[in-house]
PyMOL CGO cylinders between C-alpha atoms (Angstrom):
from pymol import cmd
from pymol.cgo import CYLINDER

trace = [
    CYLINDER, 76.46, 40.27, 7.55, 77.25, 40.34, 3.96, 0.3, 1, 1, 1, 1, 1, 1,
    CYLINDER, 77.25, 40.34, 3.96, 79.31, 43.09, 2.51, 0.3, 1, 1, 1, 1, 1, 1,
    CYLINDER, 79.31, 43.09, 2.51, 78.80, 43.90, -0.94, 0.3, 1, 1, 1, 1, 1, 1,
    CYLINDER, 78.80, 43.90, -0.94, 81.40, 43.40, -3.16, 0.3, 1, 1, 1, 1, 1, 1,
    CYLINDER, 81.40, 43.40, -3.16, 84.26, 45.77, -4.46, 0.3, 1, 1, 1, 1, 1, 1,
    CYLINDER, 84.26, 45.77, -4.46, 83.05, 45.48, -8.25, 0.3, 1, 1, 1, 1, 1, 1,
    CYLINDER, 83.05, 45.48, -8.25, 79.46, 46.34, -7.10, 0.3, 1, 1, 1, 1, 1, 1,
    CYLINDER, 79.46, 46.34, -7.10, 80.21, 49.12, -4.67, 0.3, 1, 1, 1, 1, 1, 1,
    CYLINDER, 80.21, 49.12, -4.67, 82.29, 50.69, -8.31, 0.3, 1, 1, 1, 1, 1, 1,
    CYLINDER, 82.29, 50.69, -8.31, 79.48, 49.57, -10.33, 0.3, 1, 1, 1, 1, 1, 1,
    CYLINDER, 79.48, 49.57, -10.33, 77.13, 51.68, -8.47, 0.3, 1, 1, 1, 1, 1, 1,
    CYLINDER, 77.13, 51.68, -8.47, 79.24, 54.92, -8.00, 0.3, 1, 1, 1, 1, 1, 1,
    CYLINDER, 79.24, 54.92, -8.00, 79.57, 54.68, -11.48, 0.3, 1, 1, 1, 1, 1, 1,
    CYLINDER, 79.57, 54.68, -11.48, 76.27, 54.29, -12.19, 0.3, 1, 1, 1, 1, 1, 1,
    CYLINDER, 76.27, 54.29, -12.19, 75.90, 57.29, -9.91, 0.3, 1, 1, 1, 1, 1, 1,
    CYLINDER, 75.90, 57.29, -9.91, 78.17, 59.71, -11.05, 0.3, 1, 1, 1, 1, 1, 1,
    CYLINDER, 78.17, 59.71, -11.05, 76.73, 59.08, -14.78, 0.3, 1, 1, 1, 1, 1, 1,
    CYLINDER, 76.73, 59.08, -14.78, 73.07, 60.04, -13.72, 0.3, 1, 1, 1, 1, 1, 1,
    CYLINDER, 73.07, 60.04, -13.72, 75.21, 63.28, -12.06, 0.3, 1, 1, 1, 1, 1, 1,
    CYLINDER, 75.21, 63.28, -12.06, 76.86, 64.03, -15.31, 0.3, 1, 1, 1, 1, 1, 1,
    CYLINDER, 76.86, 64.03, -15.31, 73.56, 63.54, -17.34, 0.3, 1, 1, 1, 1, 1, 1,
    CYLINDER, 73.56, 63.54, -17.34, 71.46, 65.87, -15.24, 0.3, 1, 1, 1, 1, 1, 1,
    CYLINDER, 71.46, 65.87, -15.24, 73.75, 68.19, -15.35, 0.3, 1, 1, 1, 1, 1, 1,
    CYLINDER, 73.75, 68.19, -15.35, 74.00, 68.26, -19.27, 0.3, 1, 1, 1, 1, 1, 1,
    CYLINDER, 74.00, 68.26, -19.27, 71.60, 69.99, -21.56, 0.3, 1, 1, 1, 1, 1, 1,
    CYLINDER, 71.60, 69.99, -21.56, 70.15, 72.53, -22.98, 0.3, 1, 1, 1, 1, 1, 1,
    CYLINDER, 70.15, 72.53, -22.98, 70.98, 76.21, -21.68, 0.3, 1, 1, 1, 1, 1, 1,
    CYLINDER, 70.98, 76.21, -21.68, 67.53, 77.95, -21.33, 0.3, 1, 1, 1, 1, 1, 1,
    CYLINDER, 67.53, 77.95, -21.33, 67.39, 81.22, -23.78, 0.3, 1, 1, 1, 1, 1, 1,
    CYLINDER, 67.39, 81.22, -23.78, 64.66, 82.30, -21.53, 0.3, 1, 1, 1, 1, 1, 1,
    CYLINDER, 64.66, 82.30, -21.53, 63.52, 82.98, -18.05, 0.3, 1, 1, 1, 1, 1, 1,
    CYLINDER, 63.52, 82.98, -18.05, 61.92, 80.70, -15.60, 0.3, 1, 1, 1, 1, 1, 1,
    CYLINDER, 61.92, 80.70, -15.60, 61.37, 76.47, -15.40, 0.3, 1, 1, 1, 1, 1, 1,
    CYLINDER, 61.37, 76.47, -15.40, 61.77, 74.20, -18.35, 0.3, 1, 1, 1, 1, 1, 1,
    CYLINDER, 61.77, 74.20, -18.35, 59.57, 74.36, -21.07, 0.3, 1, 1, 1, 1, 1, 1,
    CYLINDER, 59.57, 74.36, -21.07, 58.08, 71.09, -22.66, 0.3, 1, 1, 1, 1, 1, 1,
    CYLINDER, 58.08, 71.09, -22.66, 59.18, 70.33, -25.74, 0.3, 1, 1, 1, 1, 1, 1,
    CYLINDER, 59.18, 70.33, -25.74, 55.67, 71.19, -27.56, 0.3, 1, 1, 1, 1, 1, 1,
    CYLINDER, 55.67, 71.19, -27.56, 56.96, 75.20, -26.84, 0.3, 1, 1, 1, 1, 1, 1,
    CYLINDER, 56.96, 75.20, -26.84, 60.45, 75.41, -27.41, 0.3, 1, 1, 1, 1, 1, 1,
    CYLINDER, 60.45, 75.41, -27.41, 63.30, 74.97, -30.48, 0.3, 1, 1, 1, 1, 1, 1,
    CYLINDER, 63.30, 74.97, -30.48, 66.54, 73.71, -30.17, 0.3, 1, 1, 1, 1, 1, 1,
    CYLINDER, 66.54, 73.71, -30.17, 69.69, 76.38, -31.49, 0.3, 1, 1, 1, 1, 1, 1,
    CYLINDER, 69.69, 76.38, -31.49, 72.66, 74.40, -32.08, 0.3, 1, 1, 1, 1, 1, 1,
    CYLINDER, 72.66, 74.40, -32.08, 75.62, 77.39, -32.84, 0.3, 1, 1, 1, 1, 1, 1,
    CYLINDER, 75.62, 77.39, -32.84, 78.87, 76.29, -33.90, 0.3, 1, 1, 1, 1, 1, 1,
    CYLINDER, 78.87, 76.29, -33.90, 77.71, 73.14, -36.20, 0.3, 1, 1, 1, 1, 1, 1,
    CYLINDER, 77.71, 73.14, -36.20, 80.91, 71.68, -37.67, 0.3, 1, 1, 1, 1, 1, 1,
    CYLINDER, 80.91, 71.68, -37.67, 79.69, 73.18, -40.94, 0.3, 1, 1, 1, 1, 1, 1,
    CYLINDER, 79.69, 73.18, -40.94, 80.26, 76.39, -40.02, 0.3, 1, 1, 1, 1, 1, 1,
    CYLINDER, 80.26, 76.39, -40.02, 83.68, 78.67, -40.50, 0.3, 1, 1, 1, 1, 1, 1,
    CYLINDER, 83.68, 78.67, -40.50, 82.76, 81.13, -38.12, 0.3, 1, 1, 1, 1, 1, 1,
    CYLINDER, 82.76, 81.13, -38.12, 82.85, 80.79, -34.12, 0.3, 1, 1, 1, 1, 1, 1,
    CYLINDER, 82.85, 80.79, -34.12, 79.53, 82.25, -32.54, 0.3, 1, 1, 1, 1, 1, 1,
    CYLINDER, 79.53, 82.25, -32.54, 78.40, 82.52, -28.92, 0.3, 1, 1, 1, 1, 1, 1,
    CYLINDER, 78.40, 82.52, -28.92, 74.51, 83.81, -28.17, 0.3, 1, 1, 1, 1, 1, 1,
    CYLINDER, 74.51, 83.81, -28.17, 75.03, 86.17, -25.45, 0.3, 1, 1, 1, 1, 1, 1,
    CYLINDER, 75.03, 86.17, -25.45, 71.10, 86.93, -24.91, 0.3, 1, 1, 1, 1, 1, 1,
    CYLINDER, 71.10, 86.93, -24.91, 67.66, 86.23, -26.44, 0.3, 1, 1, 1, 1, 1, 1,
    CYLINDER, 67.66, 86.23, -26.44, 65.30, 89.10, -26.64, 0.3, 1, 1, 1, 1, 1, 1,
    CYLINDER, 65.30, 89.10, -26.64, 67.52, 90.62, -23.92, 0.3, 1, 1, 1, 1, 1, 1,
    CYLINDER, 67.52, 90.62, -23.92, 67.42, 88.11, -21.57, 0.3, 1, 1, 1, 1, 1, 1,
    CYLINDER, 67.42, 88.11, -21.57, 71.22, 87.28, -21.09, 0.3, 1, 1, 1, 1, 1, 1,
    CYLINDER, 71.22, 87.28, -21.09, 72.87, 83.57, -21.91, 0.3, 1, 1, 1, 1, 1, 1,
    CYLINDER, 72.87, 83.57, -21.91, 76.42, 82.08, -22.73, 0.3, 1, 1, 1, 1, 1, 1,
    CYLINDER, 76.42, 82.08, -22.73, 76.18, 79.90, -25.44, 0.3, 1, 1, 1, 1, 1, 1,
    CYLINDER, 76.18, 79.90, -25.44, 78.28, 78.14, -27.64, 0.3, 1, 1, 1, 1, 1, 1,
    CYLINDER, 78.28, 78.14, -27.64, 76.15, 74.78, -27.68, 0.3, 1, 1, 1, 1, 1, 1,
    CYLINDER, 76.15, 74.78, -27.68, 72.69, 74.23, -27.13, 0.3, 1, 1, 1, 1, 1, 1,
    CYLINDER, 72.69, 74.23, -27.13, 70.20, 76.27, -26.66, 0.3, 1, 1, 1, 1, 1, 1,
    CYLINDER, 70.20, 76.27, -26.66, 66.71, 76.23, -26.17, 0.3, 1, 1, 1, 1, 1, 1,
    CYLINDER, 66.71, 76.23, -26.17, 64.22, 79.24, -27.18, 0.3, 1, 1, 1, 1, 1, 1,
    CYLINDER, 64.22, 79.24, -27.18, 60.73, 79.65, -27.04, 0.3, 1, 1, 1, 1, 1, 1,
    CYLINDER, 60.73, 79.65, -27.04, 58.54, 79.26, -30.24, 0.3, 1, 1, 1, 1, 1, 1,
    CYLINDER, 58.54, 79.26, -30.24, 58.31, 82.19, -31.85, 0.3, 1, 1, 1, 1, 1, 1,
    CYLINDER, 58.31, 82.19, -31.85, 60.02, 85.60, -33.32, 0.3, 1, 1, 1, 1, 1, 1,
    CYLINDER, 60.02, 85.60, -33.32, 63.05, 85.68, -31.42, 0.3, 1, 1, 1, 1, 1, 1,
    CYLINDER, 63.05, 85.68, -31.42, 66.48, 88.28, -31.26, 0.3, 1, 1, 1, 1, 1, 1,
    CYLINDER, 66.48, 88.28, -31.26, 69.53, 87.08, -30.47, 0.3, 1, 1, 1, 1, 1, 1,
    CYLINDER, 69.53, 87.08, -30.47, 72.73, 89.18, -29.47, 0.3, 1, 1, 1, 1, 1, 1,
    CYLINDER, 72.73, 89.18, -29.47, 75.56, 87.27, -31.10, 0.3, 1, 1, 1, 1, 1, 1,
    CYLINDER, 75.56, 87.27, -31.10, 79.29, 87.68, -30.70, 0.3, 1, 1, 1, 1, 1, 1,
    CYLINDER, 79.29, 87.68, -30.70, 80.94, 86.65, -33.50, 0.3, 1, 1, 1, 1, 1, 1,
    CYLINDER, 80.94, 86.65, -33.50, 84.89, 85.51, -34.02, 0.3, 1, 1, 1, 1, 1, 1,
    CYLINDER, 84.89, 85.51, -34.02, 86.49, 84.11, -37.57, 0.3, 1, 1, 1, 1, 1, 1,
    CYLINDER, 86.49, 84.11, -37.57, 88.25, 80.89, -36.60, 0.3, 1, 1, 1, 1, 1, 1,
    CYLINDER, 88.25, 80.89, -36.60, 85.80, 78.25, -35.84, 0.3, 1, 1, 1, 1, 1, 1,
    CYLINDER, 85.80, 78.25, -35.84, 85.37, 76.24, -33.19, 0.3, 1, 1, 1, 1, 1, 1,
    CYLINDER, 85.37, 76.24, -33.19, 85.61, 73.00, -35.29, 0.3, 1, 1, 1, 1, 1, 1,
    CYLINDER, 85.61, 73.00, -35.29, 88.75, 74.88, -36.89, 0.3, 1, 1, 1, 1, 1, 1,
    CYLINDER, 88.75, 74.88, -36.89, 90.31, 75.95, -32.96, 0.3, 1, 1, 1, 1, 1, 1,
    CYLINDER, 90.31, 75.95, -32.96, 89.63, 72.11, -32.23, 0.3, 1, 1, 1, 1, 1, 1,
    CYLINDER, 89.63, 72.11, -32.23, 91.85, 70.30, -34.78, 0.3, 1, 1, 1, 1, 1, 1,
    CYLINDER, 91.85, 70.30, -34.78, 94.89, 72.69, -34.71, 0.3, 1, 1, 1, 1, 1, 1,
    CYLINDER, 94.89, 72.69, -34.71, 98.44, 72.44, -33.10, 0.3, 1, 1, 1, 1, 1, 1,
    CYLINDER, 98.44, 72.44, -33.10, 98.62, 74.64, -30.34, 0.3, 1, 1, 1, 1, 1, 1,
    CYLINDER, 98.62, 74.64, -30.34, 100.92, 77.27, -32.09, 0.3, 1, 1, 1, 1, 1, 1,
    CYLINDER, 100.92, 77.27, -32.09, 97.80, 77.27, -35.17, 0.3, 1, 1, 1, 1, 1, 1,
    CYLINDER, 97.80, 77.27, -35.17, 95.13, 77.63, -32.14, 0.3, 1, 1, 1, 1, 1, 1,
    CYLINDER, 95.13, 77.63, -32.14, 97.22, 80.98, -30.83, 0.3, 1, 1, 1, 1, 1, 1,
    CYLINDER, 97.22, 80.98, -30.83, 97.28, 82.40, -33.95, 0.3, 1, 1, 1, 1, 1, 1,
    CYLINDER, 97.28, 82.40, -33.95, 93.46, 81.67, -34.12, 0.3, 1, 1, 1, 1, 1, 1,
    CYLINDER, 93.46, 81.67, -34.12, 92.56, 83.14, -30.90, 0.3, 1, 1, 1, 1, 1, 1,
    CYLINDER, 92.56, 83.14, -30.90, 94.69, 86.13, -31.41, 0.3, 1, 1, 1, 1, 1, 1,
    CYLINDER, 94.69, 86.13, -31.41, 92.64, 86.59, -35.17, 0.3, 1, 1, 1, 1, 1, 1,
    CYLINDER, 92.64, 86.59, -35.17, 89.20, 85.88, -33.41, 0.3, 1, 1, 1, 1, 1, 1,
    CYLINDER, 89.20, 85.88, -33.41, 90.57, 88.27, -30.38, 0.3, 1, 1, 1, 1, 1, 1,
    CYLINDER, 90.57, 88.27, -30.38, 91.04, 90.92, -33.04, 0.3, 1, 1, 1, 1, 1, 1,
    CYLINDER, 91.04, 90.92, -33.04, 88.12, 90.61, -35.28, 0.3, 1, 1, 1, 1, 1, 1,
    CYLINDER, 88.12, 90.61, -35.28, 85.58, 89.50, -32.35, 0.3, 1, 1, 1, 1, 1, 1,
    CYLINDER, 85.58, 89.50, -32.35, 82.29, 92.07, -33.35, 0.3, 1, 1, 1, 1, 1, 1,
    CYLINDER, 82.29, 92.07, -33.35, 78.59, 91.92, -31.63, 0.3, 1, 1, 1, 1, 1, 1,
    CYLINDER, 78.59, 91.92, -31.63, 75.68, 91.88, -33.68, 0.3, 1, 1, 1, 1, 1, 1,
    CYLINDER, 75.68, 91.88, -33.68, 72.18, 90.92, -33.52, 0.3, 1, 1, 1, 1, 1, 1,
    CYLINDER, 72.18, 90.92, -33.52, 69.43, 88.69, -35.91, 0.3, 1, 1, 1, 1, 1, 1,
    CYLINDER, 69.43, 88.69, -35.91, 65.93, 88.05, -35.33, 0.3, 1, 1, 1, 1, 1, 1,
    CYLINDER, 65.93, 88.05, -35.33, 64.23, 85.11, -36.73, 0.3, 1, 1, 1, 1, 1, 1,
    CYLINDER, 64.23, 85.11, -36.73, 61.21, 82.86, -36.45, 0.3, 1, 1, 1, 1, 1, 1,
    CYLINDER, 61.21, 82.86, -36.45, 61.95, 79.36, -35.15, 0.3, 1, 1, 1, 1, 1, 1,
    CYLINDER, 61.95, 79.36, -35.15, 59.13, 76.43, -34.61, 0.3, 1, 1, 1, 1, 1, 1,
    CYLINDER, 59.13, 76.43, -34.61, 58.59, 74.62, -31.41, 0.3, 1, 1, 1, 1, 1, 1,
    CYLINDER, 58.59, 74.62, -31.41, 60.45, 70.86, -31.71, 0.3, 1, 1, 1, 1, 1, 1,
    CYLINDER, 60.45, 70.86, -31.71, 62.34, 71.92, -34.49, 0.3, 1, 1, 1, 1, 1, 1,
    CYLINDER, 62.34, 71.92, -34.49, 66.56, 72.26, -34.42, 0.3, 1, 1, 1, 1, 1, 1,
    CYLINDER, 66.56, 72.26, -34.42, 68.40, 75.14, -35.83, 0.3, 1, 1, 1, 1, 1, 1,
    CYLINDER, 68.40, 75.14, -35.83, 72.19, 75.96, -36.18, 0.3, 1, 1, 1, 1, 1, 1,
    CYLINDER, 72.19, 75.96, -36.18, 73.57, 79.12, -36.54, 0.3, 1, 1, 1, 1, 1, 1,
    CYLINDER, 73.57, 79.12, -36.54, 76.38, 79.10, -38.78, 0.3, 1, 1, 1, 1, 1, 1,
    CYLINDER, 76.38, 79.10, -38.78, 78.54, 81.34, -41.51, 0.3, 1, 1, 1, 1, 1, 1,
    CYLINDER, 78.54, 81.34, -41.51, 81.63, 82.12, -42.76, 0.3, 1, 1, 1, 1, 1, 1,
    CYLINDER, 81.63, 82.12, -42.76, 83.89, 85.46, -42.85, 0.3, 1, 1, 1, 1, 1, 1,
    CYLINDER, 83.89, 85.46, -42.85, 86.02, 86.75, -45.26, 0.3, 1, 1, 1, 1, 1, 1,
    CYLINDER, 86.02, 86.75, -45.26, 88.04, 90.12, -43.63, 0.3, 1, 1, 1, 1, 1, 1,
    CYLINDER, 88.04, 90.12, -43.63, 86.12, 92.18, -42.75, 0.3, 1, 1, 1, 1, 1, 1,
    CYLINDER, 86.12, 92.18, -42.75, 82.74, 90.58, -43.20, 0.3, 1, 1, 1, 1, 1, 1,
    CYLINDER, 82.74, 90.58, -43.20, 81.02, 88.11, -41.52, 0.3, 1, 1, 1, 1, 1, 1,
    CYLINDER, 81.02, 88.11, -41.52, 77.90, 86.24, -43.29, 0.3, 1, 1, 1, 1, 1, 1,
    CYLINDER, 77.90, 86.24, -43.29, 75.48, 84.93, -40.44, 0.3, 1, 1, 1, 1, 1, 1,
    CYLINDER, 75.48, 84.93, -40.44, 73.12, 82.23, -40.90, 0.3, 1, 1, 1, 1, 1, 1,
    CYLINDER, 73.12, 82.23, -40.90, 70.21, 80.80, -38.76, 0.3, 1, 1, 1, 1, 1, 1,
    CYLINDER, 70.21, 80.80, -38.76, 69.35, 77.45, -40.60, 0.3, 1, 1, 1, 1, 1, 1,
    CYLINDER, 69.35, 77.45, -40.60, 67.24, 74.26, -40.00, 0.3, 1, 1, 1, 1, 1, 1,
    CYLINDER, 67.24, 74.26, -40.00, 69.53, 71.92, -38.78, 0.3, 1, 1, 1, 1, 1, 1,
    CYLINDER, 69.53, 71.92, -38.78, 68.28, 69.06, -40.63, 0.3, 1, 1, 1, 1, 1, 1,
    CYLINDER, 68.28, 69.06, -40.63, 68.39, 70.25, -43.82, 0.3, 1, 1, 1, 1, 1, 1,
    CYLINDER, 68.39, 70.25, -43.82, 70.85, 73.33, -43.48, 0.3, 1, 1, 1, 1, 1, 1,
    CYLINDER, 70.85, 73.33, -43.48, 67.81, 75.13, -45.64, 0.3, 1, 1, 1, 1, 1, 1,
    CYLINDER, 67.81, 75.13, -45.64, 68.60, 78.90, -44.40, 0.3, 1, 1, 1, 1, 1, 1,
    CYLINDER, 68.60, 78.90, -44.40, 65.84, 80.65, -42.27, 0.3, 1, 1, 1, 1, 1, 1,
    CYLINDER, 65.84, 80.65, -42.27, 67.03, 84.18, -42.44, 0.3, 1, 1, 1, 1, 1, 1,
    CYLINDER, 67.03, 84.18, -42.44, 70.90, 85.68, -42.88, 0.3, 1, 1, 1, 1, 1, 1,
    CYLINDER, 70.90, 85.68, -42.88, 72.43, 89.01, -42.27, 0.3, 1, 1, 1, 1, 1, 1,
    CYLINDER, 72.43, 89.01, -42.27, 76.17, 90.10, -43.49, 0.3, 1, 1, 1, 1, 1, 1,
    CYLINDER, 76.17, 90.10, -43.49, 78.11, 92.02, -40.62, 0.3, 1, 1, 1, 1, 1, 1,
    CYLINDER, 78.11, 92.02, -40.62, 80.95, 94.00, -41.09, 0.3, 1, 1, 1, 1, 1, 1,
    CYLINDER, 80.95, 94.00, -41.09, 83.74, 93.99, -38.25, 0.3, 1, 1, 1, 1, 1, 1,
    CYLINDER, 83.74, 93.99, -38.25, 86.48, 96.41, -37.59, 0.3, 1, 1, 1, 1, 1, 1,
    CYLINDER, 86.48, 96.41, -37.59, 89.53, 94.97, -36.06, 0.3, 1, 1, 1, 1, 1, 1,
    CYLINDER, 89.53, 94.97, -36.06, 90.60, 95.74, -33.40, 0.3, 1, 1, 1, 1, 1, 1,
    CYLINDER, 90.60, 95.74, -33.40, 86.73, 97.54, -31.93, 0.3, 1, 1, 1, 1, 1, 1,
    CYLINDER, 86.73, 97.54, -31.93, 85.45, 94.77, -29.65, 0.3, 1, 1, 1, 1, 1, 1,
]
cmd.load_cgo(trace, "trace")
């Protein structure tokens, strides 16, 4: 009886564990129920490394998510709840870890909630990005693509509130 080799036997667990990995990936759904096909849903990409702001999208039209990455919505009108921090997450990523304390402790401090409704068409990517300059944050849902801005809304924070 012929064993299979070593090589193969790693070959396929590799194989393996990257299907694993890639099923697990994707999307977080900004809405209730199974997958959506593509034909009814937009892709919301927060934190693009454009942006100087850090945002997560804790619900869509109330229905609660935890997103920093990718998210799907349905086509359509939607609200999303948004916490907002001022170091961004490109910004947290490149510094030492004495800069990225000092970060978290100024997001930690100026964290706010707000919320922004806009229109987004099915197949199409958006980012949400912005910038902040104490005490206001400027929000901005955009087309990925192009950056062209879909809607904006300026939020002011108090430090310290969250």
């Amino acid at each position: 009886m012929n064993q299979p080799s070593m090589p193969r036997n790693v070959a396929l667990a590799a194989v393996a564990a990257m299907l694993l990995v890639a099923a697990g990936c994707g999307s977080v759904r900004g809405y209730p129920g199974a997958s959506r096909p593509a034909a009814e849903t937009a892709t919301l990409r927060a934190n693009p490394y454009w942006s100087g702001i850090l945002a997560t999208v804790r619900s869509v039209d109330g229905f609660k998510v935890n997103s920093q990455i990718d998210l799907e919505v349905l086509a359509g009108e939607r609200t999303l709840t948004l916490e907002l921090g001022p170091a961004s997450l490109q910004s947290l990523q490149q510094a030492g870890r004495q800069t990225q304390q000092m970060l978290a402790m100024t997001n930690a401090e100026w964290k706010t909630t707000t919320t922004i409704t806009a229109t987004f068409e099915a197949g199409t990517e958006y980012a949400i990005s912005g910038s902040w300059s104490e005490p206001v944050y400027t929000v901005e849902i955009q087309r990925y693509d192009d950056r062209d801005v879909v809607t904006t809304t300026d939020v002011t924070a108090t430090k310290g509130a969250f």
